[in-house]
C-alpha positions in Angstrom: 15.6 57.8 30.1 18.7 55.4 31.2 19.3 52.1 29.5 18.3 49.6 32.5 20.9 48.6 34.9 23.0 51.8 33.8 24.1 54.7 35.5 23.8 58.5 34.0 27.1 60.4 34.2 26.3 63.4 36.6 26.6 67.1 34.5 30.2 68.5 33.7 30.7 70.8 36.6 30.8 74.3 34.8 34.5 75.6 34.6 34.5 78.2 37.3 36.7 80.4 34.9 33.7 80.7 33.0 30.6 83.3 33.6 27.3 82.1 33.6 25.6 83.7 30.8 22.6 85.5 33.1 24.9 88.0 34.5 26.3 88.9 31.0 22.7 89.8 30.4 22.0 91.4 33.4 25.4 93.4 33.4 24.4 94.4 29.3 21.1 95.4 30.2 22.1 97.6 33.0 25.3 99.2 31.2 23.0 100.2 28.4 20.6 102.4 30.6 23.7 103.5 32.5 25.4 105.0 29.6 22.9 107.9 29.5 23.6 109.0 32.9 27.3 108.7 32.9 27.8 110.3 29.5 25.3 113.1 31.3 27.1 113.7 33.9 29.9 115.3 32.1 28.2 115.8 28.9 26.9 119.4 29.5 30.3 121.1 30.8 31.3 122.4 27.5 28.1 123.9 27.3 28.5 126.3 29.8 29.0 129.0 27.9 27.0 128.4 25.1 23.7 127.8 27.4 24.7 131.0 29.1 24.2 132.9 25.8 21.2 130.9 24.8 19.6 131.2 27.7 20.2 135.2 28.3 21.2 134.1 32.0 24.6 135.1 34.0 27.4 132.3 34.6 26.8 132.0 38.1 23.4 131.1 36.9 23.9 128.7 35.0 26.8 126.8 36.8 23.5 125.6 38.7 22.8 123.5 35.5 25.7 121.5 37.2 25.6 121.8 40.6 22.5 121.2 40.7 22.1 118.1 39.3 25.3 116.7 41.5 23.7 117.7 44.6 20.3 116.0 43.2 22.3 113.0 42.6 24.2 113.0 45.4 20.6 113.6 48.0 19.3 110.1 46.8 22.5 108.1 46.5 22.6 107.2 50.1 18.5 106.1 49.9 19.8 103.3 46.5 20.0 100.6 49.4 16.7 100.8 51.2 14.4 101.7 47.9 16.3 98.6 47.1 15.0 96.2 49.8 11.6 98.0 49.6 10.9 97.6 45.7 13.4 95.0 44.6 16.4 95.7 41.9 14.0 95.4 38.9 11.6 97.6 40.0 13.4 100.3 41.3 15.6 100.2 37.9 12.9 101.0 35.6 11.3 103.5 38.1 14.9 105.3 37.9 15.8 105.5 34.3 11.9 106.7 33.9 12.6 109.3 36.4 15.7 110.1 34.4 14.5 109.8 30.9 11.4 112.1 32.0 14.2 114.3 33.0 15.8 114.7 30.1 12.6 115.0 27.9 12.0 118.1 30.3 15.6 119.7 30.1 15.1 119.6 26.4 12.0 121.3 26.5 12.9 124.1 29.0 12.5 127.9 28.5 14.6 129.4 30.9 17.8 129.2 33.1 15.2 128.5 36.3 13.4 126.0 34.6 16.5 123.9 33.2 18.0 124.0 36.5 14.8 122.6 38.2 14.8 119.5 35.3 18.4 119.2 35.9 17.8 117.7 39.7 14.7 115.6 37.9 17.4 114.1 36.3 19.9 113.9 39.0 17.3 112.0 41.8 17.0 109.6 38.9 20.7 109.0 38.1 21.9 109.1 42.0 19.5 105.9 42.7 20.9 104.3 38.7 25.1 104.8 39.8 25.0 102.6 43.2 22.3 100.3 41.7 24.0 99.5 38.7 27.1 98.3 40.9 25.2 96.5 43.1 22.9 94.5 41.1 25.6 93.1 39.2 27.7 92.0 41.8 24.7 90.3 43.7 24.4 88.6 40.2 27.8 87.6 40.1 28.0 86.2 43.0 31.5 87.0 44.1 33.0 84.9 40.6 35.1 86.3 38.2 35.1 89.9 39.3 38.1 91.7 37.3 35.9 89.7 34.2 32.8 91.3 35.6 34.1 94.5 36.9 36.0 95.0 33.4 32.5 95.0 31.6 30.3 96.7 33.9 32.9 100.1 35.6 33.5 100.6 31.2 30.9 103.2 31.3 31.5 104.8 34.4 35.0 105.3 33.3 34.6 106.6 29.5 32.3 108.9 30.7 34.6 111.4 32.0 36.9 111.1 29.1 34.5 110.8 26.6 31.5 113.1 27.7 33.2 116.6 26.6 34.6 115.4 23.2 30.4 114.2 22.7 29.0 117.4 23.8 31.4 119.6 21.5 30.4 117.5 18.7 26.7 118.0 19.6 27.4 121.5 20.2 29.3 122.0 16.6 26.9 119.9 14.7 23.3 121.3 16.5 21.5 123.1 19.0 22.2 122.5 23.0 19.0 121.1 23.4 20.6 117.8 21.4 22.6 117.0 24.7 19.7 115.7 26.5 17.6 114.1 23.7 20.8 112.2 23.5 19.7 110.2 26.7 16.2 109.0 25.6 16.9 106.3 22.9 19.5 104.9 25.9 16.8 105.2 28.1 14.2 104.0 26.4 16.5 100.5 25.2 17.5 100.1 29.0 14.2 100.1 30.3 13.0 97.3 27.4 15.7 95.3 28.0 15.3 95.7 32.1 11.5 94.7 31.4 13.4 91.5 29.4 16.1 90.7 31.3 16.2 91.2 34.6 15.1 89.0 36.9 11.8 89.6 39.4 13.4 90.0 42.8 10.4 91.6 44.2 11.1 91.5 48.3 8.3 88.7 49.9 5.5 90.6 51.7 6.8 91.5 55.3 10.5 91.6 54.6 10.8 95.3 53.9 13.5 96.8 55.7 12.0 100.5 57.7 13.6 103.7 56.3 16.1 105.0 58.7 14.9 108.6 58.8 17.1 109.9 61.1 20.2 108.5 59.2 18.8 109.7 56.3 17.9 113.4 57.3 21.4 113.4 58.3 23.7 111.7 55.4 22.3 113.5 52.1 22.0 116.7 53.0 25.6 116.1 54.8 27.1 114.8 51.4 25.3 117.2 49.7 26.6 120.5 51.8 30.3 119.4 51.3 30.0 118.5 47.8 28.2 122.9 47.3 31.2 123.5 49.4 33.9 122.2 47.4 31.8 123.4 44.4 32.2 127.1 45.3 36.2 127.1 45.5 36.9 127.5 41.7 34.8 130.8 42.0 35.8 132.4 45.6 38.7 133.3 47.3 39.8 129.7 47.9 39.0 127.3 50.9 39.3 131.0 53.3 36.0 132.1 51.9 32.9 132.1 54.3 30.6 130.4 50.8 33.2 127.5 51.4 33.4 126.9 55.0 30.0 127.6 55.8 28.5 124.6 54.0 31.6 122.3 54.3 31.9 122.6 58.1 28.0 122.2 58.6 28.4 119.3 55.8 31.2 117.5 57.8 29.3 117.9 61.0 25.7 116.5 59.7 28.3 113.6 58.3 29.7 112.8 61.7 26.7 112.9 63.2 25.4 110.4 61.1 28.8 108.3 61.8 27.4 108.6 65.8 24.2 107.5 64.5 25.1 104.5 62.4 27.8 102.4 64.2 25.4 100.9 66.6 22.9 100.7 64.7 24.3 97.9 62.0 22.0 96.9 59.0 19.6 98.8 60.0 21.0 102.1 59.7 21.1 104.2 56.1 24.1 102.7 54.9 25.6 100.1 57.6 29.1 101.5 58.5 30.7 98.6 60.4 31.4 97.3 56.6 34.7 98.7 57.3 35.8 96.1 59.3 36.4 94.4 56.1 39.7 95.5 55.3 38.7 95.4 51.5 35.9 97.4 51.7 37.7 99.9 54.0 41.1 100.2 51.8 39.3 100.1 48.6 37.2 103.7 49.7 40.4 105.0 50.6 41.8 104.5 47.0 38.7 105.5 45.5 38.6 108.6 47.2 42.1 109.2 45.8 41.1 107.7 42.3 38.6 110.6 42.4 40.8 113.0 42.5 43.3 111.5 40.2 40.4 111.4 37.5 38.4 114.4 37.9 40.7 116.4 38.9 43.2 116.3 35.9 39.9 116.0 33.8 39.4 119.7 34.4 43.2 120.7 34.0 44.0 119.0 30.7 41.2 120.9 29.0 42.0 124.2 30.2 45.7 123.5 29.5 44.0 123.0 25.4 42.4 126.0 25.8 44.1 128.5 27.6 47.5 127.9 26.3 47.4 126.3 23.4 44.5 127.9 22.1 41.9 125.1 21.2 38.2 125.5 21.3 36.2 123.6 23.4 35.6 120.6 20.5 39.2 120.7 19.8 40.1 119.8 23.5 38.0 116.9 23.8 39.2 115.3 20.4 42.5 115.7 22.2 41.2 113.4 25.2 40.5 111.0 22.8 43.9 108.7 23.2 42.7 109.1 27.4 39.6 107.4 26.3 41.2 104.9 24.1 43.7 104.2 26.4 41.4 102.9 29.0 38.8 100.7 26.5 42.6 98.8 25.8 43.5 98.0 28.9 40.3 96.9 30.8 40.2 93.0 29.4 43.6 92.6 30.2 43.6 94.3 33.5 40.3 91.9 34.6 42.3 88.7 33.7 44.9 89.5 35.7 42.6 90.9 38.1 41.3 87.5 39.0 44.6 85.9 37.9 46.9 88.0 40.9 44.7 89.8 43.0 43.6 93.4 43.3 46.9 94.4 45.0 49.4 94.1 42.4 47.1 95.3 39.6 46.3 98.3 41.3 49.6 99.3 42.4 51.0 99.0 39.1 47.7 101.0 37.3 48.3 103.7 39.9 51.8 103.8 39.1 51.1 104.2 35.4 49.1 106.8 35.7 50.9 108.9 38.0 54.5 108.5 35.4 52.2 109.1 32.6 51.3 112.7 34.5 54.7 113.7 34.9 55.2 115.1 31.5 52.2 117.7 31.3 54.4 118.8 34.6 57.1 120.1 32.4 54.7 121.2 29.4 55.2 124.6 27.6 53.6 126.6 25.0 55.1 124.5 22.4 55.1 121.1 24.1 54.4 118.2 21.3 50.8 117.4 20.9 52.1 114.1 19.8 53.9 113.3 23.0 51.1 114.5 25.1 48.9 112.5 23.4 51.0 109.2 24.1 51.3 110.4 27.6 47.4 110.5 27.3 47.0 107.0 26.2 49.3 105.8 28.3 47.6 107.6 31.4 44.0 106.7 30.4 45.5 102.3 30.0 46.5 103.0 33.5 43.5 104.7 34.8 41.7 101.5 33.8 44.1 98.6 35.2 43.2 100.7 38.1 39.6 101.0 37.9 38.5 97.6 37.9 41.0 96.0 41.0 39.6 98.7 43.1 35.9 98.1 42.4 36.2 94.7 42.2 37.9 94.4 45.8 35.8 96.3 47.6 33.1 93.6 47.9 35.5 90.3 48.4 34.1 88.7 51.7 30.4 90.6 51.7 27.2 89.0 52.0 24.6 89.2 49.6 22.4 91.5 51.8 25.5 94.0 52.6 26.5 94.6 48.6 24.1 97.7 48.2 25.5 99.5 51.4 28.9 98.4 49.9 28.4 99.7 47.0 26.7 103.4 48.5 30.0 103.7 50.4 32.4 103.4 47.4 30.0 105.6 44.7 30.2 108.9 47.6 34.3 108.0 48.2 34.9 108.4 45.0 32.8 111.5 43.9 34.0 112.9 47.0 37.4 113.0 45.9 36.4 114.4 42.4 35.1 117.2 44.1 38.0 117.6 46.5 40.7 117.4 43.3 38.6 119.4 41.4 38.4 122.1 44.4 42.3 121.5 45.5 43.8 122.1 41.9 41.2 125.1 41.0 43.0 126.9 43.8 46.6 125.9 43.1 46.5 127.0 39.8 44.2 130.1 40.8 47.2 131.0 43.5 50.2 129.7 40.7 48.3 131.8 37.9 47.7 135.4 40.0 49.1 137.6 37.9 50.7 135.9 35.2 50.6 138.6 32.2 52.3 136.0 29.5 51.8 132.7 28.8 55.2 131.2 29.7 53.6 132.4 33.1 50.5 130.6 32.4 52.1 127.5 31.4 54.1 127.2 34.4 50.9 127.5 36.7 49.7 124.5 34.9 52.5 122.6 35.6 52.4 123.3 39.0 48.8 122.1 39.3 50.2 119.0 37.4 52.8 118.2 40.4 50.0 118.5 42.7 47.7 115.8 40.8 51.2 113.9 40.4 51.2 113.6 43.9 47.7 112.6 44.8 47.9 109.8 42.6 51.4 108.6 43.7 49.7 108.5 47.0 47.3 105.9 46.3 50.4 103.1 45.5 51.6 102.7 48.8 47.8 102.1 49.9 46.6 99.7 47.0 49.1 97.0 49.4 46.5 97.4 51.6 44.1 95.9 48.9 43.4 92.0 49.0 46.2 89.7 47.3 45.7 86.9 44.8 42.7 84.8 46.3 39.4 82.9 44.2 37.0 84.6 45.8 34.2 82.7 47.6 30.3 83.3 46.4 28.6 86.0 47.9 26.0 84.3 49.3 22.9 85.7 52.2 22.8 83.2 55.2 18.9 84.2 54.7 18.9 82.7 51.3 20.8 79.7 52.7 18.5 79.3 55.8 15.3 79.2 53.1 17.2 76.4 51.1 17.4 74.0 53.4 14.3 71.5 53.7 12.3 71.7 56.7 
């Protein structure tokens, strides 16, 4: 109590460079459950073959191990927003990463080819609701402050699990038995769910404010995604994008997708995922460049271990040590590439990330049979620091301007962009260096098909810098905040 006839200072206001303390925890908490789904993703690719002798089952077979969790994944994505509104953030986290850890438990314990493949899309309707949750609950939390800070921390996982999955699955593979790369997941999962019971706060949804499924949008949009995402899958083995097991699911994919477009645009909020977000310019450009960040990442993701093991020989544990610098590369940069985020703007800081990474692919364009490990390792580093300055800008941008209420259709939209275009790279440099590689008998041959397919993933990213000045320039960001939230805070 105040002396009498004295006035108490009011509080320090808090430095606005600072970030409240709650959405550390609630980004931790998340990012720790996350890791198991993001590692998973790419974990079991080396495996192929191994599972495929394991498991007495063909390769075609077992490629479903894969595509089959995608398409899982990429079926409930679109449904993250409304499961949202209906259960509330908390809630619908822990029912995920249960769905996902019981999952993995099951993959673990399977028998067969058929019965890993069916645990494999347990796993994948638990991860596709995680991916676009994860996003949006932190940036709700966040409030629109400090998002290269924010973004640095919380797109880490999503970024290092590309680079990093492979090199842990070899080592799993060399050191044990393939069921190892799913029992991996559970102490993640079961840490994230204790801390999400902890942590997180109740956002439960008040009893009447439930938001209806949009049926129509939804019988329309996943199996849409889901058919063009098969489609692009079946390039690598088929005779290119001419092949009827392409066309036939991409064309049907890209016409349920339009459809759903029609559907959507007059509909609003109340659609599956509200499309007249792309009005906002930063939302609109940063899809774009996360469609193309897709194919800059995934897409050299499955030529540089080829290049290891094709032409120079390595195993499959060898080329993922030799992603390592990638990996390093991009933990380096992130802090730096948040400040400055925040500091100049998303526009600059992209441009100059894409710009890195593109130079830094020019050398495995010229690369031989006897190209220095040591030099494509630095190019390595160097191309994974810029694949991070570019990460976070991009992620960050996309939800400058947005209400509270229109972050999780926000954040649906830039999660499908971006896996799009790691399915498109993947599917456009399987068939250049199928076409570059027909009938190349030595591996001087060989080498130069690879460095075609190199120009061509040169070029995709080079595209993107032109179109990050498109991205929002140096600004502080105003709190996201719902008019709802503002209309209840104000006395009657």
């Amino acid at each position: 109590m105040s002396a009498p006839g004295r006035t108490e200072a009011p509080p320090a206001a808090a430095d606005p460079d600072q970030i409240d303390p709650a959405v550390w925890r609630t980004a931790f908490t998340i990012i720790v459950g996350t890791l198991a789904v993001v590692f998973d993703t790419t974990i079991v690719s080396v495996a192929i073959n191994d599972l495929t002798t394991a498991l007495h089952a063909s390769l075609s077979t077992i490629q479903w191990v894969s595509t089959g969790y995608l398409l899982a994944m990429f079926v409930t994505i679109p449904v993250a927003g409304w499961a949202q509104s209906a259960l509330g953030g908390k809630r619908l986290w822990i029912l995920a990463l249960g769905v996902f850890f019981a999952g993995s438990v099951l993959c673990a314990t399977a028998w067969n080819a058929p019965s890993l493949i069916a645990f494999r899309v347990v796993q994948g309707i638990g991860g596709g609701i995680m991916m676009p949750l994860m996003i949006t609950m932190i940036m709700q939390a966040a409030r629109g402050h400090n998002l290269g800070k924010v973004m640095a921390t919380v797109s880490l996982p999503a970024s290092l699990g590309p680079i990093l999955g492979p090199v842990l699955g070899g080592i799993i593979l060399y050191l044990g038995d393939w069921r190892w790369l799913f029992l991996v997941n559970v102490p993640f999962c079961l840490v994230g769910g204790w801390l999400a019971l902890r942590n997180l706060p109740d956002d439960r949804p008040a009893p009447g404010s439930r938001t209806r499924l949009d049926v129509v949008g939804l019988l329309l949009l996943s199996p849409g995604v889901a058919a063009v995402i098969y489609g692009l899958s079946r390039v690598e083995g088929s005779a290119g994008f001419a092949s009827a097991e392409v066309l036939a699911p991409l064309f049907a994919g890209l016409g349920l997708v339009g459809a759903f477009v029609a559907w959507a645009l007059p509909r609003a909020g109340d659609a599956l995922v509200n499309l007249r977000l792309f009005r906002h310019r930063s939302l609109a450009s940063s899809s774009v460049v996360g469609f193309l960040l897709g194919i800059t990442l995934y897409g050299a993701l499955f030529l540089l271990p080829l290049y290891w093991q094709q032409v120079r020989g390595e195993d499959a544990l060898g080329a993922g040590l030799l992603m390592i610098p990638q990996g390093v590369g991009t933990l380096l940069s992130r802090r730096l590439s948040g400040r400055y985020t925040d500091r100049y703007g998303p526009r600059w800081v992209g441009l100059v990330g894409f710009a890195a990474v593109a130079l830094a692919t020019v050398p495995f364009a010229f690369v031989t049979a006897d190209t220095s490990k040591v030099l494509l390792m630095a190019a390595l580093l160097v191309r994974g620091a810029g694949v991070g300055v570019a990460t976070i800008p991009l992620t960050g941008a996309a939800y400058i301007g947005l209400g509270h209420s229109e972050i999780p259709h926000a954040s649906i939209v830039i999660r499908v962009a971006q896996q799009l275009g790691g399915s498109m790279g993947v599917a456009v440099l399987a068939v250049v260096l199928q076409h570059a590689a027909g009938g190349a008998h030595t591996r001087a041959a060989l080498t130069g098909a690879f460095g075609e397919a190199f120009w061509w993933s040169v070029a995709f990213t080079a595209a993107a810098v032109p179109i990050c000045l498109l991205l929002p320039g140096p600004t502080r960001a105003a709190p996201t905040v719902d008019p709802v939230e503002v209309e209840s805070a104000v006395p009657a």
